[in-house]
C-alpha positions as CSV (number, residue, x, y, z in Angstrom):
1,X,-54.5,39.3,46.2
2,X,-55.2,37.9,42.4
3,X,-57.8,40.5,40.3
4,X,-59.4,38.8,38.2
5,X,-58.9,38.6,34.6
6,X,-55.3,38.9,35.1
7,X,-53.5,35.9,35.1
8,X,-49.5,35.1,35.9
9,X,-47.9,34.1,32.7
10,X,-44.1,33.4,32.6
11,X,-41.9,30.6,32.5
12,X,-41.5,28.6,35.7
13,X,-37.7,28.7,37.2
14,X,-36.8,25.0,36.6
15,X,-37.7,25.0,32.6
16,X,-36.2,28.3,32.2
17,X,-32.9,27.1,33.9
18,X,-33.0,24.2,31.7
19,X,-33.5,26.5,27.9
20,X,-30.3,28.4,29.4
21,X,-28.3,25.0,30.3
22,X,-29.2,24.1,26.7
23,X,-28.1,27.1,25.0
24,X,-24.8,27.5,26.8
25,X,-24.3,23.8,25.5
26,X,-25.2,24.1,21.7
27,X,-23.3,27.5,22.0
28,X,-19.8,25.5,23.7
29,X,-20.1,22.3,20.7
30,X,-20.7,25.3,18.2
31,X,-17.3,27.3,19.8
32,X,-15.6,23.7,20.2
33,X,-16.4,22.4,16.5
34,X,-15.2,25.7,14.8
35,X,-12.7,25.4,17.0
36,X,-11.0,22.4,15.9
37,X,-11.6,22.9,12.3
38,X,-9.3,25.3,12.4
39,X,-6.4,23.3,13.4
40,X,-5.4,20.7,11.3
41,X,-3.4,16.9,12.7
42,X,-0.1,18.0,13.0
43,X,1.8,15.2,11.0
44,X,5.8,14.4,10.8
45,X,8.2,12.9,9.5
46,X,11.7,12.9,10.5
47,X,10.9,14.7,13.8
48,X,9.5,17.6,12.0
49,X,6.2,19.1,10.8
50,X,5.4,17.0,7.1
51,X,4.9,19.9,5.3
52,X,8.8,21.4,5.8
53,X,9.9,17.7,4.5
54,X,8.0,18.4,0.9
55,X,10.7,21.0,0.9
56,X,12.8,18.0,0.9
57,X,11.4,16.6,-1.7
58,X,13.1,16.2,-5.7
59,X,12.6,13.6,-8.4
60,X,12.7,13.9,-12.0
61,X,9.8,12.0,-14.1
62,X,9.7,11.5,-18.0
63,X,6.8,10.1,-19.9
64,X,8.0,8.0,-23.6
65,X,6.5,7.4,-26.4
66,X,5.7,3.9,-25.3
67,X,3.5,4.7,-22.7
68,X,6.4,4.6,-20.0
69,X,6.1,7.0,-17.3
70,X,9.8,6.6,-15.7
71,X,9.8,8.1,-12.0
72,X,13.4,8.6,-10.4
73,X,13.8,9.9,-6.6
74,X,16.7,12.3,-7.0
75,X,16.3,13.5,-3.0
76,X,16.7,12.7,0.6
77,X,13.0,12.0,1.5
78,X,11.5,8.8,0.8
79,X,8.4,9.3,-2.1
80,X,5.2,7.0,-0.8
81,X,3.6,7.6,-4.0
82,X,1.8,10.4,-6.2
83,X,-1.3,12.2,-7.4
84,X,-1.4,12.1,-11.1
85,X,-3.4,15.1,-11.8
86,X,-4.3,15.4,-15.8
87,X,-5.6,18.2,-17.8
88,X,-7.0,18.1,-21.0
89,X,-9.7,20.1,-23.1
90,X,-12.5,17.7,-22.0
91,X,-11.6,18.1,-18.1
92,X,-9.3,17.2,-15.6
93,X,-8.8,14.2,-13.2
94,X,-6.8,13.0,-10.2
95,X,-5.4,8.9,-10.1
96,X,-3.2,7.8,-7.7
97,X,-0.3,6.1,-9.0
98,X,-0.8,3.2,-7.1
99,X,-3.4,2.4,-10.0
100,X,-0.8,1.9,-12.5
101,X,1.2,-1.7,-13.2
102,X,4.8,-1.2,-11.8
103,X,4.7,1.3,-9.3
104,X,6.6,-0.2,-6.2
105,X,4.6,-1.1,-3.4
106,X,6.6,0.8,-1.2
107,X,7.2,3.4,-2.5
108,X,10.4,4.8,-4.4
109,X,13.4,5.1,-1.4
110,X,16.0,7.9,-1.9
111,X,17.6,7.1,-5.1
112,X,15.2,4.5,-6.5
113,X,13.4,4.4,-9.6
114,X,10.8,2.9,-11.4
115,X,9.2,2.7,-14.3
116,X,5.1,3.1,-15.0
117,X,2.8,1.7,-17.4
118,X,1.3,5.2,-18.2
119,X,-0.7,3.2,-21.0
120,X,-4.2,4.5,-18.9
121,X,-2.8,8.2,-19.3
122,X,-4.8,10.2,-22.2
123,X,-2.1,11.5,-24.3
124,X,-3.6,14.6,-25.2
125,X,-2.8,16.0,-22.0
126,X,-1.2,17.4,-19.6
127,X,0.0,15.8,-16.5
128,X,1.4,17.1,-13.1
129,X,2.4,14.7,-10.7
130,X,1.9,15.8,-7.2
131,X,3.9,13.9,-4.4
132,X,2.8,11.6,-1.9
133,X,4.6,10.9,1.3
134,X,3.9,8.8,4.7
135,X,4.1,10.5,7.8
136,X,2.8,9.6,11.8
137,X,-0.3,11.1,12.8
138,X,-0.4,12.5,16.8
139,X,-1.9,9.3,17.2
140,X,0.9,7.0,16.3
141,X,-0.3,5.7,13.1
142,X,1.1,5.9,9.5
143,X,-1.0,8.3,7.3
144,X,-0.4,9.9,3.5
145,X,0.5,13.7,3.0
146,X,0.0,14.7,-0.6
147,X,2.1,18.2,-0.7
148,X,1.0,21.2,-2.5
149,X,0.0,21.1,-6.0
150,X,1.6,24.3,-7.2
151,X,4.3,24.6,-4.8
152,X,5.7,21.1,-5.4
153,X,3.9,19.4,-8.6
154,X,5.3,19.2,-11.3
155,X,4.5,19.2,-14.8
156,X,5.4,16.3,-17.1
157,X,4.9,16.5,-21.5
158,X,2.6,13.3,-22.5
């Protein structure tokens, strides 16, 4: 029996097991999204996890007075290519040295050299040149792996 002047107020089943379908779902992309930020693309090279192989990694580079920058692979790890990173009172920057006339296209093999127009380098700075390798992504494909700045740059005198 109804009184009157009360009336029934609440959500009906069907809409309130929909908001909870909803919320469990938002809730699981929110779990899943954090989720996979936290794990990065594992990436290799040489049947092992990229980042071990910058271990790997050793060249010597000298900038002239010319405006040479002469790279030299002194290690076992082929060198795809690197980050110039320069410093300078004004600021800093990052080119890739794929930008510059005479880098190889391929890269500099174990042993190889080469020799860089570093003309388009300010000269009142500092430069640290960061390697670049190539390594396969989970997927199969080819991608770049710049190592770490301060554990494997290094610093060349302009």
């Amino acid at each position: 029996m109804e009184r009157r002047g009360m009336r029934n107020k609440g959500l009906s089943p069907v809409i309130a097991t929909v908001l909870l379908v909803g919320v469990v779902v938002v809730s699981g992309l929110i779990i899943f999204t954090w989720f996979r930020g936290l794990t990065q693309e594992a990436v290799t090279k040489f049947d092992q996890n990229i980042q071990l192989v910058c271990n790997d990694v050793k060249f010597e580079a000298e900038y002239s007075s010319d405006g040479t920058l002469a790279i030299s692979n002194t290690g076992n790890v082929p060198i795809f290519g690197f980050d110039i990173k320069e410093s300078s009172e004004s600021g800093s920057s990052t080119k890739s040295i794929d930008l510059l006339d005479g880098w190889p296209e391929g890269g500099l093999k174990q042993g190889g050299a080469a020799s860089v127009d570093g003309s388009g380098i300010d000269s009142s700075s500092e430069i640290k040149l960061v390697p670049v390798l190539r390594g396969t992504s989970q997927e199969g494909t080819e991608i770049p792996f710049t190592c770490d700045e301060n554990a494997y740059g290094q610093i060349v005198s302009v």
